[in-house]
PDB file of N, CA, C and O in Angstrom:
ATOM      1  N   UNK A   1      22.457  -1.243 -15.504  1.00  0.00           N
ATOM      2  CA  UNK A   1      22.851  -0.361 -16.577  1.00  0.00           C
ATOM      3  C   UNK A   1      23.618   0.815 -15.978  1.00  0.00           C
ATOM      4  O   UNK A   1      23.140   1.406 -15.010  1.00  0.00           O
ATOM      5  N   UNK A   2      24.783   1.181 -16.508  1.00  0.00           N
ATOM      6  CA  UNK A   2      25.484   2.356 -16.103  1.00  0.00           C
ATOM      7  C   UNK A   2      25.186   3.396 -16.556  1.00  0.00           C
ATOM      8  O   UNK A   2      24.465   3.315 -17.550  1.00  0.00           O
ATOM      9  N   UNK A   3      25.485   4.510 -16.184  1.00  0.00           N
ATOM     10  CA  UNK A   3      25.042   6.082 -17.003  1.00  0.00           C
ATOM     11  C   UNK A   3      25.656   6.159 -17.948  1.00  0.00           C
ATOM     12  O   UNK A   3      25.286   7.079 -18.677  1.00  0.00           O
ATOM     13  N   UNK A   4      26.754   5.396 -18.426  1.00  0.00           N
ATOM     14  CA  UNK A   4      27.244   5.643 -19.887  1.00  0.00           C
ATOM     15  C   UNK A   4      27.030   4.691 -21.039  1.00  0.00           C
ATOM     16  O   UNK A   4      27.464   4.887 -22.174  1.00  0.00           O
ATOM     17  N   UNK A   5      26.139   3.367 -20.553  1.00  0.00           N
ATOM     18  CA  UNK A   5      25.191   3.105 -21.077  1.00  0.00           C
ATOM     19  C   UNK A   5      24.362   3.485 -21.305  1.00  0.00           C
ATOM     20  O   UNK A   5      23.841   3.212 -22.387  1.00  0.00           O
ATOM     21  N   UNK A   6      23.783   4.319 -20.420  1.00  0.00           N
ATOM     22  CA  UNK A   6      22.532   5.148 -20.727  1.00  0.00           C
ATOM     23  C   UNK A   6      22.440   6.128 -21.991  1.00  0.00           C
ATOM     24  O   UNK A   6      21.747   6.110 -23.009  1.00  0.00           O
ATOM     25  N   UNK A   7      23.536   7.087 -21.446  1.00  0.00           N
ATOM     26  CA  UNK A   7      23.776   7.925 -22.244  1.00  0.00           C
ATOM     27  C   UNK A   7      24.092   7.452 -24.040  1.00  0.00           C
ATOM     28  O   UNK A   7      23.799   8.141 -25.017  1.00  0.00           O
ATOM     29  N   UNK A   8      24.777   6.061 -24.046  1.00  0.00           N
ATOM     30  CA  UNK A   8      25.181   5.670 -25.085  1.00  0.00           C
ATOM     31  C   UNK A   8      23.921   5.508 -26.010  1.00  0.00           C
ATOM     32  O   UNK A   8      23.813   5.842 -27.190  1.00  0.00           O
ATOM     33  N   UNK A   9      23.161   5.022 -25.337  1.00  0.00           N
ATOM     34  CA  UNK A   9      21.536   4.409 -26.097  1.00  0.00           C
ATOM     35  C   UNK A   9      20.417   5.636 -26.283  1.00  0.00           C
ATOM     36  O   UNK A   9      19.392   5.700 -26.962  1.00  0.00           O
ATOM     37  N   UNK A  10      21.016   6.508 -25.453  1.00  0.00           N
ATOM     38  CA  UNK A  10      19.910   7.698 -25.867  1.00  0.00           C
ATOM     39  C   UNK A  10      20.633   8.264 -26.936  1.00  0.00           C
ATOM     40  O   UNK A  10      19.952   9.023 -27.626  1.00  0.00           O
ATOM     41  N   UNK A  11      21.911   8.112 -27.314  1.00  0.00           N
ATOM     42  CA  UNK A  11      22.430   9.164 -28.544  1.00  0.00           C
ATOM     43  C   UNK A  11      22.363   8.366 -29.620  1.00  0.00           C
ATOM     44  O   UNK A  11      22.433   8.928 -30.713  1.00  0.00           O
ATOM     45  N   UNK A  12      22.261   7.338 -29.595  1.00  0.00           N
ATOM     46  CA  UNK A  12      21.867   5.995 -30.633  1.00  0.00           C
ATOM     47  C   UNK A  12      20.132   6.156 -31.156  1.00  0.00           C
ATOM     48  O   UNK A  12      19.595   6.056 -32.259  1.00  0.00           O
ATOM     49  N   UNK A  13      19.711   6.393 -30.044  1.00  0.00           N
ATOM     50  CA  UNK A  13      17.964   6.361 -30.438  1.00  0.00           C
ATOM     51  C   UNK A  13      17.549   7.609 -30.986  1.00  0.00           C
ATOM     52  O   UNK A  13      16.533   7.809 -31.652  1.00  0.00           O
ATOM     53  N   UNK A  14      18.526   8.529 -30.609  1.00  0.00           N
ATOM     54  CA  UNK A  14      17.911  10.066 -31.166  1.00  0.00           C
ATOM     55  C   UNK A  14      18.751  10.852 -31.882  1.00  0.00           C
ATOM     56  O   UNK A  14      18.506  12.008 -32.228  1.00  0.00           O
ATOM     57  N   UNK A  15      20.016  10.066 -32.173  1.00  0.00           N
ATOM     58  CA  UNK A  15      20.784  10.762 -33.209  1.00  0.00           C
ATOM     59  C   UNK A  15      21.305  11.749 -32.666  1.00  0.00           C
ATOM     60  O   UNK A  15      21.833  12.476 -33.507  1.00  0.00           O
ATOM     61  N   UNK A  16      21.466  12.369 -30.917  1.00  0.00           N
ATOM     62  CA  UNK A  16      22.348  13.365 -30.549  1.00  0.00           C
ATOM     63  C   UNK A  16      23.872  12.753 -30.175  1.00  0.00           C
ATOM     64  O   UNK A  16      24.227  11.602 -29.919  1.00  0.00           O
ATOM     65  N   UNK A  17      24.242  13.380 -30.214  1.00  0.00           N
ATOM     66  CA  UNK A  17      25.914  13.262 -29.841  1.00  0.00           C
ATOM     67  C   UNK A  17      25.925  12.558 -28.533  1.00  0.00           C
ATOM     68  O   UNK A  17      24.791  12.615 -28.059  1.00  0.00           O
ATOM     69  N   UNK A  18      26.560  12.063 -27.933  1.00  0.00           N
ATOM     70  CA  UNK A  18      27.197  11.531 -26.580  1.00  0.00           C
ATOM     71  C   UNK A  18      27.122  12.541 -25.779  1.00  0.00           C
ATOM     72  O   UNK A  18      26.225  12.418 -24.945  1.00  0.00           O
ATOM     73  N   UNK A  19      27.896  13.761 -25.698  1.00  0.00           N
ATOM     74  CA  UNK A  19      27.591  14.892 -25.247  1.00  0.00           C
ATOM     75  C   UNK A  19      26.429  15.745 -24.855  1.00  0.00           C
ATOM     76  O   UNK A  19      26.113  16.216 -23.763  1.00  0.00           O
ATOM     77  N   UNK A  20      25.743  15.836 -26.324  1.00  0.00           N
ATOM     78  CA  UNK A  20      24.319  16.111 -25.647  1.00  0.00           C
ATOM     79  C   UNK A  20      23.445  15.391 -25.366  1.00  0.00           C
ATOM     80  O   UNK A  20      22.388  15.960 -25.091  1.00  0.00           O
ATOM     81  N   UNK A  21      23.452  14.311 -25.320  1.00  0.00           N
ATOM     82  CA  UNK A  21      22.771  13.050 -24.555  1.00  0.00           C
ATOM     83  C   UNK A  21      22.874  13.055 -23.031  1.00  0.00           C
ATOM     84  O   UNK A  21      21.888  13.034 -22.294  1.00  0.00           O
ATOM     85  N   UNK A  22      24.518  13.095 -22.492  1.00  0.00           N
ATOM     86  CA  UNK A  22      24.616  13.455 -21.411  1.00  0.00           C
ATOM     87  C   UNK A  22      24.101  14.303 -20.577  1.00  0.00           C
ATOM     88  O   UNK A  22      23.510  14.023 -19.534  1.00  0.00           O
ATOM     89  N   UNK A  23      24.337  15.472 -21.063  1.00  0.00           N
ATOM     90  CA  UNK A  23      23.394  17.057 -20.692  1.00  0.00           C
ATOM     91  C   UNK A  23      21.880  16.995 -20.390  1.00  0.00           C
ATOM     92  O   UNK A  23      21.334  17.441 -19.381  1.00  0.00           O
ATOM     93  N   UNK A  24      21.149  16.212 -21.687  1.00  0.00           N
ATOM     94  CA  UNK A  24      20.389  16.237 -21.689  1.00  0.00           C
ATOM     95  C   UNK A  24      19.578  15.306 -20.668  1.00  0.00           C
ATOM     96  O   UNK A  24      18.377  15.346 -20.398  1.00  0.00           O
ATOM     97  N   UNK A  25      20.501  14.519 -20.215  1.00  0.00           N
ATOM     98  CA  UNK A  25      20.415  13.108 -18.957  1.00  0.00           C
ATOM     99  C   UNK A  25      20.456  13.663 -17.300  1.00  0.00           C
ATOM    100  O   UNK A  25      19.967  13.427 -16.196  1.00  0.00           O
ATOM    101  N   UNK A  26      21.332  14.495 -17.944  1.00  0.00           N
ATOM    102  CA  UNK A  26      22.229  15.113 -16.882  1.00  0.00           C
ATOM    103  C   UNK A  26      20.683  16.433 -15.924  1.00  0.00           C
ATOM    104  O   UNK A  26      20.343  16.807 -14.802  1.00  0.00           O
ATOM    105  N   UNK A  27      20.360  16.577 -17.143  1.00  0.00           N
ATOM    106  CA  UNK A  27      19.038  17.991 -16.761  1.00  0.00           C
ATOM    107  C   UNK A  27      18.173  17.052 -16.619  1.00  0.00           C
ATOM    108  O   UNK A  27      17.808  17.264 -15.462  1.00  0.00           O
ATOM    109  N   UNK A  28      17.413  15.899 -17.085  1.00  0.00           N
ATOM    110  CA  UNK A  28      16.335  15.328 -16.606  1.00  0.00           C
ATOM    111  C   UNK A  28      16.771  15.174 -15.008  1.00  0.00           C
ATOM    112  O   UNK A  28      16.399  15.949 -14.126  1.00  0.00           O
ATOM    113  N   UNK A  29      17.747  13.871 -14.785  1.00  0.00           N
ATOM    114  CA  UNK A  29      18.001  13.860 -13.056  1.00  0.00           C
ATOM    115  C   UNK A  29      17.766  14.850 -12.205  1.00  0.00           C
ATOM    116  O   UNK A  29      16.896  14.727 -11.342  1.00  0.00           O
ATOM    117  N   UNK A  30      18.761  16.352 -12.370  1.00  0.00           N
ATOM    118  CA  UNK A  30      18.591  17.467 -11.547  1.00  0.00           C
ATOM    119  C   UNK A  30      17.031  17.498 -11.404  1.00  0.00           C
ATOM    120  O   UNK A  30      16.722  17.390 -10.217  1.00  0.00           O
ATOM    121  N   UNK A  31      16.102  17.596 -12.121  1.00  0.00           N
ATOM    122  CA  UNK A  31      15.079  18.235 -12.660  1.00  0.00           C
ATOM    123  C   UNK A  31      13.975  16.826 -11.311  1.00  0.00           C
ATOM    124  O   UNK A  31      13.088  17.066 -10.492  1.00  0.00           O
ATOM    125  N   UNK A  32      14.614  15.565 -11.690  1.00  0.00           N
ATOM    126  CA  UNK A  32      13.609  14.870 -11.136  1.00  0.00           C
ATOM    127  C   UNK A  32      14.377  14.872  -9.296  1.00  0.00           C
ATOM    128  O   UNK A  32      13.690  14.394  -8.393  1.00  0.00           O
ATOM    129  N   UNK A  33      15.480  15.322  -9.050  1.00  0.00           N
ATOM    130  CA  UNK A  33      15.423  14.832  -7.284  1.00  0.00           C
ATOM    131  C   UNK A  33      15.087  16.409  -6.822  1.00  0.00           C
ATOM    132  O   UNK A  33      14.970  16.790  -5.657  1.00  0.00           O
ATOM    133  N   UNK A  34      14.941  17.367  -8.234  1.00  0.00           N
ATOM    134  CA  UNK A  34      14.492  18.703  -7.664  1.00  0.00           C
ATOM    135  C   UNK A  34      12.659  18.329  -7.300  1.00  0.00           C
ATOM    136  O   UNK A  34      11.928  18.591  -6.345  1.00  0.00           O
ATOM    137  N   UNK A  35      12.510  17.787  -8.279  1.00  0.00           N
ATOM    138  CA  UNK A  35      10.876  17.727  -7.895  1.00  0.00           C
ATOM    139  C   UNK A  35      10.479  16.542  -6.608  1.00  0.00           C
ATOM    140  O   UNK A  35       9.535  16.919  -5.914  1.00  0.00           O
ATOM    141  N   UNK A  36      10.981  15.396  -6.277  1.00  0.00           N
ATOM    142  CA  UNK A  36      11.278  14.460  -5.811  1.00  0.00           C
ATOM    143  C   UNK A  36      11.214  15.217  -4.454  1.00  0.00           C
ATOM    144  O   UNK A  36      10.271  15.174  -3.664  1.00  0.00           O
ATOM    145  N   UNK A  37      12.276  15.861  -4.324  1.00  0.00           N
ATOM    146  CA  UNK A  37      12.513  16.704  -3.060  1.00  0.00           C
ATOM    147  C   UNK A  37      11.474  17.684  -2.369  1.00  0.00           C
ATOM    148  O   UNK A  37      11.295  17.878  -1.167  1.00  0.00           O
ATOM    149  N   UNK A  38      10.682  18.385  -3.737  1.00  0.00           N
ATOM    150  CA  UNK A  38       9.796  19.448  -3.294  1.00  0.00           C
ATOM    151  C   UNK A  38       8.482  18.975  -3.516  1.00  0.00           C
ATOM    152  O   UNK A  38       7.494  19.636  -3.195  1.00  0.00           O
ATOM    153  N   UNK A  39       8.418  17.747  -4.105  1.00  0.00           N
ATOM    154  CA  UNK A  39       6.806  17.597  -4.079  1.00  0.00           C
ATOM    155  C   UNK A  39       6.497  16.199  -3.394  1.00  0.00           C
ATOM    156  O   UNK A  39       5.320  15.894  -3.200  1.00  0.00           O
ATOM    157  N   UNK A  40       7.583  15.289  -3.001  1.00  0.00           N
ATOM    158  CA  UNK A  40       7.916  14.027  -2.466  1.00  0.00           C
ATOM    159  C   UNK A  40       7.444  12.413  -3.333  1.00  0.00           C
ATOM    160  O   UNK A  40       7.345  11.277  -2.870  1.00  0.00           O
ATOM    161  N   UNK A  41       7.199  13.021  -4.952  1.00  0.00           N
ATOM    162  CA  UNK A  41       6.829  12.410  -5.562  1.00  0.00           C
ATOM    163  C   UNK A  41       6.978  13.067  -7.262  1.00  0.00           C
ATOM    164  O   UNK A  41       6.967  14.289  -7.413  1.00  0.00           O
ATOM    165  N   UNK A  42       7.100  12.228  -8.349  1.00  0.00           N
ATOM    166  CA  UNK A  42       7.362  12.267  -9.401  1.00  0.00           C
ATOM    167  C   UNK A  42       7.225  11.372 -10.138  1.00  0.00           C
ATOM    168  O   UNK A  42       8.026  10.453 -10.313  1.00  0.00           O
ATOM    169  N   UNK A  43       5.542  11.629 -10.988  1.00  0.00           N
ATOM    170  CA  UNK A  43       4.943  10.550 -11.829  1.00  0.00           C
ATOM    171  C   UNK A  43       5.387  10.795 -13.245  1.00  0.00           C
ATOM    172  O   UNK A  43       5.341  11.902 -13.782  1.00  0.00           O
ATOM    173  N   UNK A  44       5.744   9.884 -13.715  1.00  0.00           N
ATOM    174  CA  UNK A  44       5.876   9.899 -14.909  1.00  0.00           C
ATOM    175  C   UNK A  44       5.056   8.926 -15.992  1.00  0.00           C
ATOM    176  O   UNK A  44       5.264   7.713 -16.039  1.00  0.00           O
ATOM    177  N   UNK A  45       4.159   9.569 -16.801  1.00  0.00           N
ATOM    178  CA  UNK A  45       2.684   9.351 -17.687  1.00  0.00           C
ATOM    179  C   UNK A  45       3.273   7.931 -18.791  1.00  0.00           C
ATOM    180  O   UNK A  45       3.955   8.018 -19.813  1.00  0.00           O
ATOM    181  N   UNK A  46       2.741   6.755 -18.157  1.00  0.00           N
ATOM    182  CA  UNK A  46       3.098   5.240 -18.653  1.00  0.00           C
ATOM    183  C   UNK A  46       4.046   4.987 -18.615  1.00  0.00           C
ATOM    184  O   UNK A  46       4.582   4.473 -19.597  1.00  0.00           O
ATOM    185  N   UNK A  47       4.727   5.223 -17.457  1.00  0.00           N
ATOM    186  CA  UNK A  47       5.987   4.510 -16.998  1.00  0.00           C
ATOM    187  C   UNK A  47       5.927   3.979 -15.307  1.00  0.00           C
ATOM    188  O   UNK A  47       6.151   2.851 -14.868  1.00  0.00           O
ATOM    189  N   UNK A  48       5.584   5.097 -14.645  1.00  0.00           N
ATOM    190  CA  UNK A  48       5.299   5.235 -13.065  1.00  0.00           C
ATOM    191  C   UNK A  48       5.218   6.064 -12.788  1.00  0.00           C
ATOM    192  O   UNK A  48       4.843   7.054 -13.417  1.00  0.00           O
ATOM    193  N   UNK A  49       5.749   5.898 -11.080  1.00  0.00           N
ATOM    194  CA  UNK A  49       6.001   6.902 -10.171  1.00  0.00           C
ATOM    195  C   UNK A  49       6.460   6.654  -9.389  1.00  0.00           C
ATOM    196  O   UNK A  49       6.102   5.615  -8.835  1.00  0.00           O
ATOM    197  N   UNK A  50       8.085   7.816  -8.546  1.00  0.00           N
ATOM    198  CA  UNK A  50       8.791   7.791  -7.764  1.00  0.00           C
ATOM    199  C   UNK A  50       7.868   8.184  -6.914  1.00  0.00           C
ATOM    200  O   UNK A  50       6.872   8.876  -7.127  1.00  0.00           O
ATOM    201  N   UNK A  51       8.405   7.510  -5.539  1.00  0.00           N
ATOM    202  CA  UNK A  51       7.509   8.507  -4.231  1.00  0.00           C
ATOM    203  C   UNK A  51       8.507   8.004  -3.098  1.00  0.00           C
ATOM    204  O   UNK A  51       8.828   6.852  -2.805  1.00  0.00           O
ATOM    205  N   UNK A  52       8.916   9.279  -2.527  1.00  0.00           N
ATOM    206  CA  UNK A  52       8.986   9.211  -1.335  1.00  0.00           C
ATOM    207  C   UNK A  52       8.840   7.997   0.056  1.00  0.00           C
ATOM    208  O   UNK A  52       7.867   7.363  -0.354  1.00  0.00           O
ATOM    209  N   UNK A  53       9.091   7.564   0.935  1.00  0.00           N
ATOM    210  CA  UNK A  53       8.583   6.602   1.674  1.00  0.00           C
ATOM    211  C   UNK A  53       9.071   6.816   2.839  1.00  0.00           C
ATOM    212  O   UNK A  53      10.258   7.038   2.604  1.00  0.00           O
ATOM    213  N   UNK A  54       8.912   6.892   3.953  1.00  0.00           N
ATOM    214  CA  UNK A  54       9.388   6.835   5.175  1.00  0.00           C
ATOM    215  C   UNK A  54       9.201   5.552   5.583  1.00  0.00           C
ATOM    216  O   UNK A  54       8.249   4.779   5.476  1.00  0.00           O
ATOM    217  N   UNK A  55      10.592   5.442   6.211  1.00  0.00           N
ATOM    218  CA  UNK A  55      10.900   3.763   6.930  1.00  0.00           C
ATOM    219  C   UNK A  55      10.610   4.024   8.106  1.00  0.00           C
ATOM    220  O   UNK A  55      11.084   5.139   8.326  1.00  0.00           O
ATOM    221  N   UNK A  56       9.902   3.496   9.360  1.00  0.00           N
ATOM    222  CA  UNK A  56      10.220   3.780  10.905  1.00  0.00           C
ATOM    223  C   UNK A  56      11.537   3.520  11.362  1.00  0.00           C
ATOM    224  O   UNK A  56      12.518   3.492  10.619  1.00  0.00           O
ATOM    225  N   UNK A  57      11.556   3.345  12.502  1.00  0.00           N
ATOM    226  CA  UNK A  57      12.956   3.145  13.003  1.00  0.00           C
ATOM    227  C   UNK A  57      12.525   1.814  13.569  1.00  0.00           C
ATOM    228  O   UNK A  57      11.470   1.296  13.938  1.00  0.00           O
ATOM    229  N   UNK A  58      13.984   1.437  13.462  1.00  0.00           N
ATOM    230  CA  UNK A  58      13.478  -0.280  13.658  1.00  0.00           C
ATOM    231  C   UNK A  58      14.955  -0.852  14.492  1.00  0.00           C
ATOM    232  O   UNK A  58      16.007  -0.212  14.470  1.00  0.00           O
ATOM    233  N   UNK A  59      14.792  -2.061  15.150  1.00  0.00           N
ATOM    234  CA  UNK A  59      16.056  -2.761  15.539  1.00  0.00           C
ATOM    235  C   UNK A  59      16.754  -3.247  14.237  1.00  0.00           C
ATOM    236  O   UNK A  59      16.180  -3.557  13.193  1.00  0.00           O
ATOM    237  N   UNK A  60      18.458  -3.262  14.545  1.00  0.00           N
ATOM    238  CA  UNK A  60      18.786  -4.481  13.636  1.00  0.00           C
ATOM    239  C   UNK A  60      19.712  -5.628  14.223  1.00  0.00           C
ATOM    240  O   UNK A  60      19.611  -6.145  15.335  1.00  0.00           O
ATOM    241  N   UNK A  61      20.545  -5.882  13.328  1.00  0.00           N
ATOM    242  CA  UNK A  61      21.610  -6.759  14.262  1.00  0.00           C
ATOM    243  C   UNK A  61      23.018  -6.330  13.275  1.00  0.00           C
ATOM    244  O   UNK A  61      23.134  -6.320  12.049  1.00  0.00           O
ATOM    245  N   UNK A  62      23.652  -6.112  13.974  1.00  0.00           N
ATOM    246  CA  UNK A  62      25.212  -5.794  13.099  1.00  0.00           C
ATOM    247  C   UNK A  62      25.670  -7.767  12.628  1.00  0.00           C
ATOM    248  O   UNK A  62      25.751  -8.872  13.165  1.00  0.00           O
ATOM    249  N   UNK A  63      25.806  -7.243  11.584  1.00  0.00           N
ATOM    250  CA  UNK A  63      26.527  -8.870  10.867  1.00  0.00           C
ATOM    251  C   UNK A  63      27.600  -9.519  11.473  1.00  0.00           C
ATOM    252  O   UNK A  63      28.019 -10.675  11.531  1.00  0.00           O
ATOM    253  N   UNK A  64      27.866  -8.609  11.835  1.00  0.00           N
ATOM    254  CA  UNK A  64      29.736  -8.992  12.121  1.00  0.00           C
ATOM    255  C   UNK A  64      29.900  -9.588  13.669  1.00  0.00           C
ATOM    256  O   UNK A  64      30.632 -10.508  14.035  1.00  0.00           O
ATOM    257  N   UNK A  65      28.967  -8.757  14.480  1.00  0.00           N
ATOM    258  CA  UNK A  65      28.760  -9.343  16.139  1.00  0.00           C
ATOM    259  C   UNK A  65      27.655  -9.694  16.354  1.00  0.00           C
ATOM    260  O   UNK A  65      27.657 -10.057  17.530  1.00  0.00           O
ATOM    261  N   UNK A  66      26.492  -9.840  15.862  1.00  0.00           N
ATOM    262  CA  UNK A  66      25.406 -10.418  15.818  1.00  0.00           C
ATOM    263  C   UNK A  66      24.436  -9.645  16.968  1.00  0.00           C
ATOM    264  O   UNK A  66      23.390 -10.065  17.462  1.00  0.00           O
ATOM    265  N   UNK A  67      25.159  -8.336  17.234  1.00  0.00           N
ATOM    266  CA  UNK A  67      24.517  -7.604  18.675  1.00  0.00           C
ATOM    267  C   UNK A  67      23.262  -6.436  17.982  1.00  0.00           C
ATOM    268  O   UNK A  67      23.431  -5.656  17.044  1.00  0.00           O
ATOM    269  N   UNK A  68      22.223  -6.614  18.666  1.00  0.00           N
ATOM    270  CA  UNK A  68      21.426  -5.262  18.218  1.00  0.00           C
ATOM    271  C   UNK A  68      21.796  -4.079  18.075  1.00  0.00           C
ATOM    272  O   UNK A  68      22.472  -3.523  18.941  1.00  0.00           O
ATOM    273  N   UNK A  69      21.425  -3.488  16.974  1.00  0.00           N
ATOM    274  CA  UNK A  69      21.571  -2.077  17.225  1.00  0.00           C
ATOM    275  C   UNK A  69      20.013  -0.959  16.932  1.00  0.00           C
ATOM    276  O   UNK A  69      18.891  -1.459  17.011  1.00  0.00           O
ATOM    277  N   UNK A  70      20.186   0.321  16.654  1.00  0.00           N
ATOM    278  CA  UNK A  70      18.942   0.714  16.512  1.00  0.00           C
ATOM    279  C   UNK A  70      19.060   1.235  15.107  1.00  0.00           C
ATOM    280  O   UNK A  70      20.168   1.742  14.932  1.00  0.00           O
ATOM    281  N   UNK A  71      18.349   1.274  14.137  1.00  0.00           N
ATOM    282  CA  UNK A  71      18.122   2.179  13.154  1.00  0.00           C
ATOM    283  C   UNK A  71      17.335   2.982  13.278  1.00  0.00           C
ATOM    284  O   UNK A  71      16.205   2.769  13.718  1.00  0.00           O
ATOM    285  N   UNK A  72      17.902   4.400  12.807  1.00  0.00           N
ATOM    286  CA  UNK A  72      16.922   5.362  12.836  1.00  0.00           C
ATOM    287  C   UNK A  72      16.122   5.138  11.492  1.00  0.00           C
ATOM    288  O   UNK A  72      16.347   4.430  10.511  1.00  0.00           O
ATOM    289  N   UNK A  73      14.687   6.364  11.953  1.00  0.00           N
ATOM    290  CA  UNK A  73      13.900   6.662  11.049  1.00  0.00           C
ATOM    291  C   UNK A  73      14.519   6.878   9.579  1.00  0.00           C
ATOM    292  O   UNK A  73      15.713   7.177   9.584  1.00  0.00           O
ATOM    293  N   UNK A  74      14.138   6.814   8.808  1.00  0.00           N
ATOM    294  CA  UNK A  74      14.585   7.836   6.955  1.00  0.00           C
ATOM    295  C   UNK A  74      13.743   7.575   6.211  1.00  0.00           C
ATOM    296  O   UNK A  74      12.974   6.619   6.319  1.00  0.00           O
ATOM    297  N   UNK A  75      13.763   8.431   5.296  1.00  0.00           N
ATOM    298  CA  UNK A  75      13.083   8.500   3.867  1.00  0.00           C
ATOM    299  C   UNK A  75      13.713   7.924   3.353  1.00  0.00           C
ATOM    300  O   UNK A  75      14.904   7.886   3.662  1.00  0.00           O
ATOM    301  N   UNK A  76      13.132   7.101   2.174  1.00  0.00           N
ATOM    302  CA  UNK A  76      13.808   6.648   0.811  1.00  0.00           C
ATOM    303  C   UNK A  76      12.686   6.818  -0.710  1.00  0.00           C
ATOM    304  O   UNK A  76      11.533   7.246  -0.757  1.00  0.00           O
ATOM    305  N   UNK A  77      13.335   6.438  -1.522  1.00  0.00           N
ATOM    306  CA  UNK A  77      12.351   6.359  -2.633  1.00  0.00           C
ATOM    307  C   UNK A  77      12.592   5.544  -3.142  1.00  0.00           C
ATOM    308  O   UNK A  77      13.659   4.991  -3.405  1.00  0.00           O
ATOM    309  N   UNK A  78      10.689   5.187  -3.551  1.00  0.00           N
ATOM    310  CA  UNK A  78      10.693   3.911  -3.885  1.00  0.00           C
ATOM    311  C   UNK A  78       9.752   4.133  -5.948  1.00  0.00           C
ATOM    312  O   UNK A  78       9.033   5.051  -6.342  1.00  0.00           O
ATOM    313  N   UNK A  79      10.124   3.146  -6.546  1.00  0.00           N
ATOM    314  CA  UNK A  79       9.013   3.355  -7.618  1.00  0.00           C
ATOM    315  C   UNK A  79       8.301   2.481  -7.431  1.00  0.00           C
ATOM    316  O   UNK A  79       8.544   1.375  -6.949  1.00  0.00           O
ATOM    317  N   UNK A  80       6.890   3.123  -7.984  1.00  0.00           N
ATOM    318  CA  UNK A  80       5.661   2.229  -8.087  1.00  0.00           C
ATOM    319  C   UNK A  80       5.683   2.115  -9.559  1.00  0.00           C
ATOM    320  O   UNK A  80       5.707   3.219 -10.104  1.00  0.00           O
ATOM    321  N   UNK A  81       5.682   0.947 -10.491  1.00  0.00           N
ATOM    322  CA  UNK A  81       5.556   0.809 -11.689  1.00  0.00           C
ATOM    323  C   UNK A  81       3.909   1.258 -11.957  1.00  0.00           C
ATOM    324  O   UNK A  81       2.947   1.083 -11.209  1.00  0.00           O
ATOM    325  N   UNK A  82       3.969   1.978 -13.474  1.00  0.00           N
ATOM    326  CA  UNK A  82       1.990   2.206 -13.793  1.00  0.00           C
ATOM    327  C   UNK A  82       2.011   1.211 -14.319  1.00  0.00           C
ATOM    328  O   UNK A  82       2.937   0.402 -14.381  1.00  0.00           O
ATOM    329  N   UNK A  83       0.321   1.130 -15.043  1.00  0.00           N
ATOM    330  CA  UNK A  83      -0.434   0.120 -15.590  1.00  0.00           C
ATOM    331  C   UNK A  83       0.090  -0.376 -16.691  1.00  0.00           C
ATOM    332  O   UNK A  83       0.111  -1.589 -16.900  1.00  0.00           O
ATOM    333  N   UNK A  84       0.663   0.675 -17.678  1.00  0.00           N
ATOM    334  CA  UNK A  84       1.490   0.015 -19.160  1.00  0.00           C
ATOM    335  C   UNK A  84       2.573  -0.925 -18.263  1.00  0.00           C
ATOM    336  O   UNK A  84       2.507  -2.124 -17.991  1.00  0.00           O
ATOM    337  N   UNK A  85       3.258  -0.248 -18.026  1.00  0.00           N
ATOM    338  CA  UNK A  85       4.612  -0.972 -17.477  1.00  0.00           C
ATOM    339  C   UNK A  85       4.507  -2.564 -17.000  1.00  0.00           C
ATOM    340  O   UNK A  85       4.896  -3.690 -17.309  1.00  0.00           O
ATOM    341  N   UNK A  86       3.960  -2.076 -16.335  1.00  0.00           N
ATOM    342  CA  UNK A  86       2.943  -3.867 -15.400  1.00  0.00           C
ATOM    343  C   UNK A  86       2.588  -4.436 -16.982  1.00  0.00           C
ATOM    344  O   UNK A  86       3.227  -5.372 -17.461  1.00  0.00           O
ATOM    345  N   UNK A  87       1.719  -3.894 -17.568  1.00  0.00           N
ATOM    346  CA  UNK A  87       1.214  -4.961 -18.898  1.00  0.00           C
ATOM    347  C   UNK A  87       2.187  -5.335 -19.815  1.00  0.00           C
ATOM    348  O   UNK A  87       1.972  -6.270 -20.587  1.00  0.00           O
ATOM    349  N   UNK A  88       3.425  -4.606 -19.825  1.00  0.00           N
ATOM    350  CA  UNK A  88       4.034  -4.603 -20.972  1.00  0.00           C
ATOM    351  C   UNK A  88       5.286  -5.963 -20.593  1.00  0.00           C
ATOM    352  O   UNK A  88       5.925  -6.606 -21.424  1.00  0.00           O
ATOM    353  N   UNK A  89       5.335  -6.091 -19.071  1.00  0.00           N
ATOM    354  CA  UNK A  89       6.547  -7.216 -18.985  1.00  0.00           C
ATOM    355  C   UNK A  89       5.864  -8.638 -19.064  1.00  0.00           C
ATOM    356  O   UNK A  89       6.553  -9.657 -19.021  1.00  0.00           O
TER     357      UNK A  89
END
């Protein structure tokens, strides 16, 4: 789904404009990699939760020459689906 799909279906479901659908899309995101960032996690009540994850650092192999290389450490985020979510598919 693209963000202007997104946006399209939230102004469809709630009767705001395209515009303020956006905004209003636009302030949830900020809002969740602000919390994401400062709390390393962001549950959201019967849907999930984002969290944080640290990968180690690991070998790989480049595709192209088939030669090792190293990957470093990083964070990523991952979601954990909650209990509705799980029941509901």
């Amino acid at each position: 789904m693209t963000k202007a799909e997104l946006i399209a279906g939230i102004a469809k479901d709630t009767g705001l404009t395209k515009a303020d659908s956006e905004r209003a899309l636009n302030s949830f995101l900020a809002f969740a990699k602000s919390t994401i960032k400062k709390d390393g996690r962001l549950p959201l009540a019967g849907f999930g939760t984002f969290v944080v994850v640290k990968r180690k650092a690991r070998t790989g192999r480049n595709p192209q020459t088939g030669t090792p290389i190293q990957i470093k450490a990083s964070k990523v985020v991952r979601f954990r689906p909650g209990k509705e979510l799980k029941e509901s598919l």
